[in-house]
C-alpha positions as CSV (number, residue, x, y, z in Angstrom):
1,X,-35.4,11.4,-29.2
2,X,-37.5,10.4,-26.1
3,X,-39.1,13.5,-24.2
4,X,-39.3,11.5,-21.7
5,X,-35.9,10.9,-20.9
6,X,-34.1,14.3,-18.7
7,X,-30.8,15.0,-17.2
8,X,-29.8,17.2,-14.6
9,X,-26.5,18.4,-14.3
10,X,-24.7,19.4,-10.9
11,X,-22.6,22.0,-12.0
12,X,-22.8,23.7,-7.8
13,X,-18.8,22.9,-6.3
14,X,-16.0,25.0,-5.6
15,X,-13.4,22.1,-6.9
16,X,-11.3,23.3,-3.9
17,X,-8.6,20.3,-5.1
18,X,-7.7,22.2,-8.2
19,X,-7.0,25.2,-5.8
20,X,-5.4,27.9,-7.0
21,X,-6.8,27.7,-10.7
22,X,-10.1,26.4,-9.6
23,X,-11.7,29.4,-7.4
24,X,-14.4,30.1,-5.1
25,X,-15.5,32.9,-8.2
26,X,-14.9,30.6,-11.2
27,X,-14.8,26.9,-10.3
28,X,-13.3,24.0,-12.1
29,X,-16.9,22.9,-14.4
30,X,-16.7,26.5,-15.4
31,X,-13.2,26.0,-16.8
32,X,-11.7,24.4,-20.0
33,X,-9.2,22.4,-18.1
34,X,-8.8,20.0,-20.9
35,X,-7.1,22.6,-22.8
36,X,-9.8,21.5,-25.2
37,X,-11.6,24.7,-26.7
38,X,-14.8,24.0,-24.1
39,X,-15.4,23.9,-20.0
40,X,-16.3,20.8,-18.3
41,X,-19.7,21.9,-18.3
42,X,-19.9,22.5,-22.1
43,X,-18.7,19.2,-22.7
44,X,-20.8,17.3,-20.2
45,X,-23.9,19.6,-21.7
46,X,-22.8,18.0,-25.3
47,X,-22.5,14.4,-24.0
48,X,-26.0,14.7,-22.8
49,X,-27.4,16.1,-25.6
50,X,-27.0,13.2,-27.3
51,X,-29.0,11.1,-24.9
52,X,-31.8,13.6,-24.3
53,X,-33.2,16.6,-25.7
54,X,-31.2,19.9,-25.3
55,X,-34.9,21.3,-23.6
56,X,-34.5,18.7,-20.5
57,X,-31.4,19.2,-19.8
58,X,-31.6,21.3,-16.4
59,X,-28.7,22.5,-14.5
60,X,-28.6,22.6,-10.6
61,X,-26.2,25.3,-9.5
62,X,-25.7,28.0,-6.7
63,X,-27.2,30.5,-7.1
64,X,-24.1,32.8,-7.9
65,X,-22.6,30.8,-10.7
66,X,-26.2,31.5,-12.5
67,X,-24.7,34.4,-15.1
68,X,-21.8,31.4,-15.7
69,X,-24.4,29.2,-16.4
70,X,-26.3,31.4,-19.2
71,X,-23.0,32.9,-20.6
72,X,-21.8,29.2,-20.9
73,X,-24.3,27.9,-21.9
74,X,-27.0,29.8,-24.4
75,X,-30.0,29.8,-24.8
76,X,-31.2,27.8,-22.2
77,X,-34.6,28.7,-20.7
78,X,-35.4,30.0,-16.6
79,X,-36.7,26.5,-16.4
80,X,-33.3,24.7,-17.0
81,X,-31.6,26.6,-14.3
82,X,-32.5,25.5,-10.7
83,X,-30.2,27.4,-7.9
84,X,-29.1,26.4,-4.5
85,X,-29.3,29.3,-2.3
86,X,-26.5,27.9,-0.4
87,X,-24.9,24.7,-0.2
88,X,-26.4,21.6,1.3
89,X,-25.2,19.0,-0.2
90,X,-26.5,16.9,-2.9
91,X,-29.6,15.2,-1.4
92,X,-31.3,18.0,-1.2
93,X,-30.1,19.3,-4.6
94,X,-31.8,16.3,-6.4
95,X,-34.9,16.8,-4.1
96,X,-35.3,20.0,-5.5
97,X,-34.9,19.3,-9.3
98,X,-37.0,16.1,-8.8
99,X,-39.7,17.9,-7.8
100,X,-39.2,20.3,-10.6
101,X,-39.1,17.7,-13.2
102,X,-42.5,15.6,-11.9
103,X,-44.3,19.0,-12.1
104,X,-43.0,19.0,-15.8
105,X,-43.3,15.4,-16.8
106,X,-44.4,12.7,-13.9
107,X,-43.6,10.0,-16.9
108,X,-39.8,11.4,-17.1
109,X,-37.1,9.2,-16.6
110,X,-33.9,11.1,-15.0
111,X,-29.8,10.5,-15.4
112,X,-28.5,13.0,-12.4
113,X,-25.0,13.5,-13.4
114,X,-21.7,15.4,-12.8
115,X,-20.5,18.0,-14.3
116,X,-16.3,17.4,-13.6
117,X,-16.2,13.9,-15.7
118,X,-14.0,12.3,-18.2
119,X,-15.4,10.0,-20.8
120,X,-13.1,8.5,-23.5
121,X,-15.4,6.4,-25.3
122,X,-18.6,8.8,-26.0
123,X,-20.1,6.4,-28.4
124,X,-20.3,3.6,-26.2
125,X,-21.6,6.1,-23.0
126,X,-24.5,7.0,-24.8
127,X,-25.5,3.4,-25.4
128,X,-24.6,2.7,-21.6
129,X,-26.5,5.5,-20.5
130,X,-29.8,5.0,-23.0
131,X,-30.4,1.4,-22.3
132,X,-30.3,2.4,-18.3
133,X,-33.2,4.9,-18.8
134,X,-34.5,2.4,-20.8
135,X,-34.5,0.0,-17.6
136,X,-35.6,2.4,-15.2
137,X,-38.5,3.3,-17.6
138,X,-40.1,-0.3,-16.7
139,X,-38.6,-1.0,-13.2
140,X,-38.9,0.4,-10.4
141,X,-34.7,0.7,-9.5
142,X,-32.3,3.3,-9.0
143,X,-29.4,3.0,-10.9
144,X,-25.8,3.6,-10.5
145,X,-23.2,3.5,-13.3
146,X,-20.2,1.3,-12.2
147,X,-16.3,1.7,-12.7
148,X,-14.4,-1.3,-13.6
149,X,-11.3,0.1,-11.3
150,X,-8.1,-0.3,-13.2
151,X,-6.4,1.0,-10.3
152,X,-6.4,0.3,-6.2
153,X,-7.8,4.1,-6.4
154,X,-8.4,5.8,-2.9
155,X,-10.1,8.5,-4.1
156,X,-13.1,7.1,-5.0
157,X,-16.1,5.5,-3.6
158,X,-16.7,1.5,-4.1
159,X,-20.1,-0.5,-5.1
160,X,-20.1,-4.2,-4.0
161,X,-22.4,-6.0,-6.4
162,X,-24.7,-9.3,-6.1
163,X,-23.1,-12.0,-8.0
164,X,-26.7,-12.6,-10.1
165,X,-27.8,-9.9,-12.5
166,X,-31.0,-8.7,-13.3
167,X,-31.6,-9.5,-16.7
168,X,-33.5,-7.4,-19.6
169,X,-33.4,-7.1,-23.1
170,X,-30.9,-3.8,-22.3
171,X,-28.2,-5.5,-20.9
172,X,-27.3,-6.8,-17.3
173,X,-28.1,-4.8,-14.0
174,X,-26.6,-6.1,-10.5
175,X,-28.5,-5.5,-7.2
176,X,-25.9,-3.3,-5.0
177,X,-24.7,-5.4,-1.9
178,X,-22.3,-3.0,0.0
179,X,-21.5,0.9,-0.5
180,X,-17.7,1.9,1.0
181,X,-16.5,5.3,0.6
182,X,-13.1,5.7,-0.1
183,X,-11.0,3.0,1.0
184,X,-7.3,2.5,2.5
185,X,-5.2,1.5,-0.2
186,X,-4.9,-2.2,1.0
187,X,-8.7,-2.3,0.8
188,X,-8.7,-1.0,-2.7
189,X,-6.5,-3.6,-3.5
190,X,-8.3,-6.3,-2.5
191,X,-11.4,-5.0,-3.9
192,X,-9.9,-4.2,-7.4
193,X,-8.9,-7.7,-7.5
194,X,-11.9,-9.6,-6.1
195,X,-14.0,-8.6,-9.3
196,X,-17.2,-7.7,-7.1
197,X,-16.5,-4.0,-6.6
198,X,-17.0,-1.2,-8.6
199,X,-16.4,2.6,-8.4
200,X,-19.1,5.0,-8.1
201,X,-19.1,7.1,-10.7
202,X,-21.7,9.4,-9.2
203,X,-24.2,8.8,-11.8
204,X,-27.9,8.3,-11.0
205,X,-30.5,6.9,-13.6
206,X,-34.4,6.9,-12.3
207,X,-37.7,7.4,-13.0
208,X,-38.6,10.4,-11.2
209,X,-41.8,8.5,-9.7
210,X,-39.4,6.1,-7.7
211,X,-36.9,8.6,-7.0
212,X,-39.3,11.1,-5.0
213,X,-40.8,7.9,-3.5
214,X,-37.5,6.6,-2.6
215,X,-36.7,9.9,-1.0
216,X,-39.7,10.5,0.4
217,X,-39.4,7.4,2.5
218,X,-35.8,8.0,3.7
219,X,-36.4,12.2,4.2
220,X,-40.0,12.7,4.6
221,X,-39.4,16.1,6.5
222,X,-37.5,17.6,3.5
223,X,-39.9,16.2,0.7
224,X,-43.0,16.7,2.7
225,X,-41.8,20.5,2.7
226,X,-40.9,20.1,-1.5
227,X,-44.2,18.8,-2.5
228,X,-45.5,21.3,-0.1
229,X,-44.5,24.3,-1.9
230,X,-44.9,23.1,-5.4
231,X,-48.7,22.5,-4.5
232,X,-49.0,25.7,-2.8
233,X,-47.2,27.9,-5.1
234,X,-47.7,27.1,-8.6
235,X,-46.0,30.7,-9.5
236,X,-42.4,29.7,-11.0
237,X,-40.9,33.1,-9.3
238,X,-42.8,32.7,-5.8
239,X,-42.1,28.9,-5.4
240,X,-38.7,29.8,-6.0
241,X,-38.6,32.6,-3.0
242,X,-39.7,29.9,-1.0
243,X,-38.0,26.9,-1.6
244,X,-34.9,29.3,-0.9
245,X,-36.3,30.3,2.3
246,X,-36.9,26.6,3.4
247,X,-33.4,25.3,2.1
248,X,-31.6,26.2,5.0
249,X,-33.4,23.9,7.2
250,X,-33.0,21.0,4.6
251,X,-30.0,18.4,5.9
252,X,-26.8,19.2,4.5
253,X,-26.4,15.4,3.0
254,X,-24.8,13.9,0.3
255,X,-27.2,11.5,-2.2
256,X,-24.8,8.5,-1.4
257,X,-24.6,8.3,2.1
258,X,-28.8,9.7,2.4
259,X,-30.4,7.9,-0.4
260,X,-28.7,5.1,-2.4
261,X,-26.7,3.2,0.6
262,X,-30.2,3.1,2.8
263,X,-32.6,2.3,0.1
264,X,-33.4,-1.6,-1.0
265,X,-33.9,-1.0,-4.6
266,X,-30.5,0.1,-5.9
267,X,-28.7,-1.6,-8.2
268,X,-25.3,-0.7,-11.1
269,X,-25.4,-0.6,-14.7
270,X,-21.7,-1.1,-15.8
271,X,-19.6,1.3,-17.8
272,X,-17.0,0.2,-19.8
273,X,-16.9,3.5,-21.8
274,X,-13.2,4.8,-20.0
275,X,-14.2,7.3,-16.8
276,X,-12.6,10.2,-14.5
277,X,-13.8,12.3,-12.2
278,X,-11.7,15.3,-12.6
279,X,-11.1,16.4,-9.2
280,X,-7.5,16.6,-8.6
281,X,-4.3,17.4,-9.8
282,X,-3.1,13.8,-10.3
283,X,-5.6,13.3,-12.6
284,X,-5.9,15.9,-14.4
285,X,-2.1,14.8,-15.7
286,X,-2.9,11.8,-16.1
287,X,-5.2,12.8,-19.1
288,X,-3.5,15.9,-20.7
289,X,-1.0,15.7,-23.5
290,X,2.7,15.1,-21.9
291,X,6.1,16.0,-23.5
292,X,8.6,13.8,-24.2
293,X,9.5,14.1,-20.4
294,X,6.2,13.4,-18.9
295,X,5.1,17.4,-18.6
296,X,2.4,18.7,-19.2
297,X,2.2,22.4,-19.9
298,X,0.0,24.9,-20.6
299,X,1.7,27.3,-21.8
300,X,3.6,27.5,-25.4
301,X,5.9,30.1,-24.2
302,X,7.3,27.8,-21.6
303,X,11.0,27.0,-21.9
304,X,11.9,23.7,-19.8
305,X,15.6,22.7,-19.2
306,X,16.1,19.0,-17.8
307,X,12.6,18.8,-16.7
308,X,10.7,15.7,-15.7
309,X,7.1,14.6,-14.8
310,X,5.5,18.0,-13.9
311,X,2.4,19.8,-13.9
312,X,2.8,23.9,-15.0
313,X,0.0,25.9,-15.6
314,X,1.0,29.1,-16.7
315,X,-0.6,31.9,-17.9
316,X,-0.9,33.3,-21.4
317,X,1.6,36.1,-22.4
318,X,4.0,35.3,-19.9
319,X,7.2,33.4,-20.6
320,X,8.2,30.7,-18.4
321,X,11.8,29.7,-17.7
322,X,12.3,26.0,-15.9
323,X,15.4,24.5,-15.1
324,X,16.1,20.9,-13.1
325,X,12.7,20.7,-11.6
326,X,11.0,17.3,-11.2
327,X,7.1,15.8,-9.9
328,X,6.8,19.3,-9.2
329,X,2.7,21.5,-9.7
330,X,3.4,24.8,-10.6
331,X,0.0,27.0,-10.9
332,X,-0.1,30.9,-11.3
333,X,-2.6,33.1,-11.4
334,X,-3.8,36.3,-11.3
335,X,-3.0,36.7,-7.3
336,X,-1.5,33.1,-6.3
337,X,1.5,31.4,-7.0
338,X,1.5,27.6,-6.0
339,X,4.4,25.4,-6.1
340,X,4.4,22.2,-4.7
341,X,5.3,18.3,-4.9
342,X,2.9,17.2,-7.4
343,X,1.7,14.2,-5.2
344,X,-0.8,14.3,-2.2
345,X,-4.0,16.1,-2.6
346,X,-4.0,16.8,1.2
347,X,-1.2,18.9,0.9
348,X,-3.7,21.3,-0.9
349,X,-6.5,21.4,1.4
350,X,-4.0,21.9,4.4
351,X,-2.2,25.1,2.3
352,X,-6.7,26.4,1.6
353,X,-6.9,25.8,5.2
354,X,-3.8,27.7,6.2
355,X,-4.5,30.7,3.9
356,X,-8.3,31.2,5.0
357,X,-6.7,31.6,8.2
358,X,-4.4,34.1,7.3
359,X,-6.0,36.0,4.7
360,X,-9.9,34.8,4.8
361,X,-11.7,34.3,1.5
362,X,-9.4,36.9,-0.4
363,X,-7.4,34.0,-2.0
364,X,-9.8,31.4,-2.2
């Protein structure tokens, strides 16, 4: 396997949309939501394993999800875990492990990826993702893995490609002509059907040379101050003090809106491998096992009774009894009980906003 190639993994949110199971203490990456024996995080670290060597794999967190991270995990090294002090968005995130990485290997190319995503076709994700490193390894473009929508989604962000494609012996990459970030519904609709947008799946591929360049040139405070302190401190332990110090005074940014929609050499690799981000409720049904009457449970001990299209997440060694309910979410936990239409996922930030206002951070 190359030892050039890396990936970083942002395994840093709260998942606030899978509120009440995914928790301020234990987030969503950190949980097997699949109901499939692993976390999101262990099956995102075994997709890239097969791309890159399990020693360059490094894993951006906070910093208090760190035990998670080991427990989860094993045997990764102090060099594979990189923690945010606090949270400032994802710019400065990939700042940081950039600079990391060029200290390790200048030559290393870089897939920056998520760690809440759902790939069907692993096989053909691996070859996606391996002849974009190959690309980057000989060009000087940042890459973003497009969606084919199959759906007017308004959830995610949209890529407008150039008609032309830049050819190479790995396949067909299109120079980015507009970003939009989650569009109306009528607007996904139209670009769904035009055949010139794509959604953004979130995930970069780079050779760290053009990525610090290309950051440099759009946030020259913040990677002034990165190169900075990796030139001054060459002690792992005291860089690390510092760089925490200084992160509060990075911008709280996200890569998209900072980076990829402002620079000129951007450009999307598509996937065709079957994608989703799991970030809300809605999604997560729609790729769990249903009954015969469109339920998904999680629970064996649940007894349903003229039940229909519902999500119940239950927990072990308590028994359930459902009767005439219908597009209904049904979470408890330890200390919350949510029942709601399954729907809308503003209806869950409004009931987080409402009980951080009653109760603070106690249920969060």
């Amino acid at each position: 396997m190359d030892n050039n190639r890396y990936c970083v993994i942002m395994a840093g949110g709260v998942g606030s949309r899978l509120w009440p199971l995914s928790r301020k203490r234990l987030p969503k990456q950190f949980l097997d939501l699949l109901s499939c024996g692993k976390t999101l995080l262990q099956q995102t670290f075994d997709r890239y394993s097969r791309i890159v060597p399990k020693e360059n794999i490094i894993i951006s967190t906070n910093i208090e999800y760190s035990t998670l991270v080991h427990e989860q995990i094993p045997g990764l090294s102090v060099d594979q875990v990189l923690h945010e002090p606090t949270y400032r968005g994802t710019a400065p995130s990939t700042a940081y492990v950039a600079s990391h990485i060029y200290q390790l290997n200048p030559d290393a190319n870089i897939v920056v990826a998520q760690a809440d995503q759902l790939v069907v076709d692993e096989d053909l994700f691996v070859q996606t993702l391996s002849n974009g490193l190959d690309f980057v390894a000989e060009q000087n473009k940042l890459v973003i893995i497009g969606i084919k929508p199959t759906c007017p989604e308004t959830r995610y962000g949209y890529i407008q490609i150039e008609n032309e494609s830049s050819l190479s012996d790995k396949g067909k990459f299109y120079k980015v002509r507009t970003f939009t970030e989650k569009p109306a519904y009528n607007f996904a609709k139209i670009f769904m059907e035009s055949g010139e947008f794509y959604w953004n799946s979130g995930i970069y591929i780079c050779n760290v040379k053009t990525l610090i360049n290309t950051m440099t040139e759009l946030l020259p405070d913040m990677m002034g101050e990165l190169e900075r302190l990796f030139s001054e401190y060459p002690n792992r332990d005291e860089r690390r003090r510092r760089i925490y110090e200084a992160y509060t005074s990075f911008p709280s940014a996200a890569m998209d809106v900072a980076v990829m929609e402002k620079a000129d050499n951007v450009f999307v690799e598509v996937g065709e491998f079957g994608w989703a981000d799991i970030g809300t409720w809605n999604t997560l049904y729609g790729y769990m096992p249903q009954d015969e009457d469109g339920n998904v449970v999680t629970n064996p001990n649940a007894m349903l009774y003229d039940c229909r299209d519902n999500v119940l997440v239950l927990p072990k060694g308590k028994l359930a009894v459902m009767q005439d309910i219908e597009d209904l979410l049904v979470v408890d936990t330890d200390n919350v009980l949510l029942i709601c239409k399954k729907g809308d996922e503003r209806d869950i930030r409004k009931f987080l906003n409402d009980v951080r206002m009653r109760s603070g951070e106690e249920f969060i």
